[in-house]
C-alpha positions as CSV (number, residue, x, y, z in Angstrom):
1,X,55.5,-26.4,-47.9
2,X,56.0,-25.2,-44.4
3,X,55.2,-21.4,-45.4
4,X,52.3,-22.2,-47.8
5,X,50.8,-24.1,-44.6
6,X,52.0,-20.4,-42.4
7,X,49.6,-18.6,-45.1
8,X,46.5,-20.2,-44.5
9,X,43.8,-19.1,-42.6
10,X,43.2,-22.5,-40.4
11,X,47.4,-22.5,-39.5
12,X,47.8,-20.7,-35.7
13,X,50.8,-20.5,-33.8
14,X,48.5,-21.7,-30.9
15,X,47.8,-25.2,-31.5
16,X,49.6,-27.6,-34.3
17,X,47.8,-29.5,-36.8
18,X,46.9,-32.8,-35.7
19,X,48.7,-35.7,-37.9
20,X,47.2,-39.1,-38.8
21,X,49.1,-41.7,-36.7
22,X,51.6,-43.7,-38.5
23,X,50.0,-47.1,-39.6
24,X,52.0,-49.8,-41.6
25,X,50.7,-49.6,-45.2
26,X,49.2,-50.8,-47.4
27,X,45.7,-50.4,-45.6
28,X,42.6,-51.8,-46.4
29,X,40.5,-48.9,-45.6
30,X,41.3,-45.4,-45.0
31,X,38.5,-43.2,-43.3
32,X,39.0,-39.2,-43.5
33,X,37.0,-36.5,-41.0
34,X,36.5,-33.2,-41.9
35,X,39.2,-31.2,-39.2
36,X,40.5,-31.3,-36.0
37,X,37.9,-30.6,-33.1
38,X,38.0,-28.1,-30.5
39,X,37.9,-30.8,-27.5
40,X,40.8,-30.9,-25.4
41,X,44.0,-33.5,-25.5
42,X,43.1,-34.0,-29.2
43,X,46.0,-35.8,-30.3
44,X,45.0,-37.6,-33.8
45,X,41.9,-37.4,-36.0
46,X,38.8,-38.6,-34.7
47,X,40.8,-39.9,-31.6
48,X,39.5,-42.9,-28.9
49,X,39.3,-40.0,-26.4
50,X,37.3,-37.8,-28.2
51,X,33.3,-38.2,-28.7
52,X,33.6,-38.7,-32.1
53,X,36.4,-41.1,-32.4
54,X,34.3,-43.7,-29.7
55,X,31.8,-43.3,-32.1
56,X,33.9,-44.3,-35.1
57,X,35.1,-47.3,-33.0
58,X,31.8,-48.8,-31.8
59,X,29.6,-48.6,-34.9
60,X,32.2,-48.5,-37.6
61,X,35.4,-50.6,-36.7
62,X,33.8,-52.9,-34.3
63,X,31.1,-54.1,-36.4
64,X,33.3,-54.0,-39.8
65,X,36.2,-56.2,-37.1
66,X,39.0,-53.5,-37.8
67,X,41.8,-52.4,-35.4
68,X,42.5,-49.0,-35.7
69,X,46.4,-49.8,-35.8
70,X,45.1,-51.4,-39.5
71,X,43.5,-48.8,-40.9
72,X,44.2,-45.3,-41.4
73,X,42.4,-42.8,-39.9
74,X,42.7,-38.8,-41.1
75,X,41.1,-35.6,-41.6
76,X,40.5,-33.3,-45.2
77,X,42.1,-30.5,-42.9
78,X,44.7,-30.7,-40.6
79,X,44.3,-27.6,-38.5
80,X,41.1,-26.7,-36.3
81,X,39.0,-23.8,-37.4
82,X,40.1,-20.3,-36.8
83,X,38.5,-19.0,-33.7
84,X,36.1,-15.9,-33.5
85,X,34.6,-15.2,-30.6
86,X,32.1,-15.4,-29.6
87,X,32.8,-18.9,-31.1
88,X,30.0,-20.6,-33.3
89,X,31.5,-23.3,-35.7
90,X,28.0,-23.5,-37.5
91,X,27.7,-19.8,-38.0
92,X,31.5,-20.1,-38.8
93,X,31.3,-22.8,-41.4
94,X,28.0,-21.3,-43.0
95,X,29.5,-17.7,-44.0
96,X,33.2,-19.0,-44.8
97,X,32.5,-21.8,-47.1
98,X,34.8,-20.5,-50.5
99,X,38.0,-20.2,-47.5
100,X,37.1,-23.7,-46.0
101,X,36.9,-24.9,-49.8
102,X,40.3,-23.2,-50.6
103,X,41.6,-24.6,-47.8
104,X,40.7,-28.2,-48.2
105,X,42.0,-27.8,-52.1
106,X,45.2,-26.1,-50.2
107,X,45.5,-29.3,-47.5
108,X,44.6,-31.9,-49.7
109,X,46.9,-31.1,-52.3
110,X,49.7,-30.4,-50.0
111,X,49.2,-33.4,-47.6
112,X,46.4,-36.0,-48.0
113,X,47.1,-36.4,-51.5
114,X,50.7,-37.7,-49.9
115,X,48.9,-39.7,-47.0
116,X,46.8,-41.6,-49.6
117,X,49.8,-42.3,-52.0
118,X,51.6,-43.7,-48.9
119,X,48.9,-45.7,-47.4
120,X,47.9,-47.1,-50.7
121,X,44.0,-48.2,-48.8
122,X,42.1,-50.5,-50.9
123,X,39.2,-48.1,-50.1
124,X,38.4,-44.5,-48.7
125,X,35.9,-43.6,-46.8
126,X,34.8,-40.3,-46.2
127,X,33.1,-39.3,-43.2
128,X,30.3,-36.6,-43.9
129,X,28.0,-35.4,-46.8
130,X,29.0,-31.3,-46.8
131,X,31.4,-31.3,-44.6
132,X,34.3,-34.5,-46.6
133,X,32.8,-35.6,-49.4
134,X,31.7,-32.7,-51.2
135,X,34.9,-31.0,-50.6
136,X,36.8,-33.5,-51.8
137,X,34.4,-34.7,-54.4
138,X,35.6,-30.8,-56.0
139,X,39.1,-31.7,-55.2
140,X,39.6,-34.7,-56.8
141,X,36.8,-35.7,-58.9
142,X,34.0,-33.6,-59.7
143,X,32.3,-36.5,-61.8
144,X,31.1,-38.2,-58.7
145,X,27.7,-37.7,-58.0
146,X,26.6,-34.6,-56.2
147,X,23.3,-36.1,-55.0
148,X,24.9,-37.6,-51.6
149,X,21.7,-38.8,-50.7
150,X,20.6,-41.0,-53.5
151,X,23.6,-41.4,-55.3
152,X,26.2,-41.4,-53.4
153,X,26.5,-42.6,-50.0
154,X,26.8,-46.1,-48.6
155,X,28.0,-47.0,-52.8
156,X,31.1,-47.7,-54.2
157,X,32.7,-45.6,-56.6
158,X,35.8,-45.7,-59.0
159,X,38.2,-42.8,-58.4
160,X,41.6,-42.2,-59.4
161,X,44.0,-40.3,-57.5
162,X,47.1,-39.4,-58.7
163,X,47.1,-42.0,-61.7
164,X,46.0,-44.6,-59.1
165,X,42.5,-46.1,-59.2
166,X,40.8,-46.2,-55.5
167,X,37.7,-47.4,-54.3
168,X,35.3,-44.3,-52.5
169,X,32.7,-45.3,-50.2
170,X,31.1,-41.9,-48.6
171,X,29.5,-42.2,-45.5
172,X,27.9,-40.1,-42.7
173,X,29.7,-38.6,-39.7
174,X,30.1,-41.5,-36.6
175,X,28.1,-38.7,-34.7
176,X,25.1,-39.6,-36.6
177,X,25.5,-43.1,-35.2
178,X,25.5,-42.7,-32.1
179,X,21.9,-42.5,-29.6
180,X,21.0,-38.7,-28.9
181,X,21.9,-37.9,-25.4
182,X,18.9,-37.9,-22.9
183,X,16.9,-34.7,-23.6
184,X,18.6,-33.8,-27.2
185,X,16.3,-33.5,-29.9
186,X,18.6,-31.7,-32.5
187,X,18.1,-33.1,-36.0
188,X,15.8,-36.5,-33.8
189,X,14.2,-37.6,-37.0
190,X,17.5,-37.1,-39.6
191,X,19.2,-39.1,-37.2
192,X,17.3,-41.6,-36.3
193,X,16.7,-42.5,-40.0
194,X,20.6,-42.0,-40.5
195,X,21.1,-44.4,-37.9
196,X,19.1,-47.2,-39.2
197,X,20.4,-46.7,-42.6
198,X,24.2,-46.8,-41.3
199,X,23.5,-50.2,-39.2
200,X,21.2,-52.0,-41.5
201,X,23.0,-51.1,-45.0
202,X,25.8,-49.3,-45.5
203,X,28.1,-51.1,-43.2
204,X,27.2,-54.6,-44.7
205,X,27.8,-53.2,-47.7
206,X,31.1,-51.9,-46.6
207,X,31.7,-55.3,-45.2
208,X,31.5,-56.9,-49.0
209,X,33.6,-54.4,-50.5
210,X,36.4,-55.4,-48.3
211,X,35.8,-58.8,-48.4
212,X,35.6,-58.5,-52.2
């Protein structure tokens, strides 16, 4: 496995991919980013010490009452994105999209797959409309709806992984979540209604899943 990881793209010799923390399974829930960011002293997935991972904690473990040492918290790919300078992830992302694909199918297959097997979560959420749930909608079940939209996010859907049935929940990135900083205005509006429709539905109806 070790040399198939050495042949993709994402692997460097620079930095190592970052691992989910070990949590005591079974889990009830298990949440999965997209990759490792480039912010520094990253040391797990959507960490407390990175701006996404306080965002993950305040409006999607606090208000659901989780601990993050009870659920399990990982990303679709394990490495950080190859670097090209100058470095724009956007620009990176938007003409590499078949290697990013091939290398979620390559990641999943080789590790996540083994996570979810292992951590046996009562549901998965996945974190992201483009960026998690289409990828791994491809991966694992191309049935699910395609409309993230209107069809698929903050619902439950059947999946079975492995022979093993699962609840999916998609959802959108905790950045979404959070307030704009003063003076940001990028994507206001999509945000804003994102926001609302995070807090007001699809985290009670994450809530009744689980307590279902």
């Amino acid at each position: 496995m070790k040399d198939i990881c050495n042949e993709c793209s994402f692997r460097g010799e620079t930095y190592d991919p970052v691992l989910p923390k070990f949590t005591l399974p079974p889990v009830k829930i298990m949440f999965i980013g997209e990759n490792p960011s480039w912010e520094p002293g990253l040391e797990s997935p959507l960490a407390q010490n990175s701006i996404s991972g306080q965002a993950l904690d305040k409006y999607y473990l606090t208000p659901l009452k989780l601990l993050r040492n009870k659920v399990w918290i990982t990303n679709l790919i394990k490495c950080r994105y190859p670097r090209e300078e100058p470095f724009d992830v956007y620009h990176h992302k938007a003409s590499h999209q078949s290697d990013i694909q091939d290398t979620a199918n390559r990641c999943c297959n080789l590790w996540l797959i083994e996570e979810i097997k292992y951590a046996m979560p009562k549901i998965i959420v996945t974190l992201s409309d483009k960026e998690v749930y289409q990828r791994f909608r491809k991966i694992f079940d191309p049935k699910l709806p395609a409309n993230f939209t209107d069809k698929a996010v903050g619902r439950s859907h059947d999946i079975v992984i492995d022979g093993m049935p699962f609840k999916l929940f998609p959802m959108v990135h905790p950045d979404i979540s959070r307030p704009l900083p003063p003076g940001e205005t990028w994507k206001k509006d999509s945000r804003e209604k994102w926001s609302h429709l995070h807090r007001e539905e699809h985290i009670p109806a994450l809530m009744s899943l689980l307590a279902s």
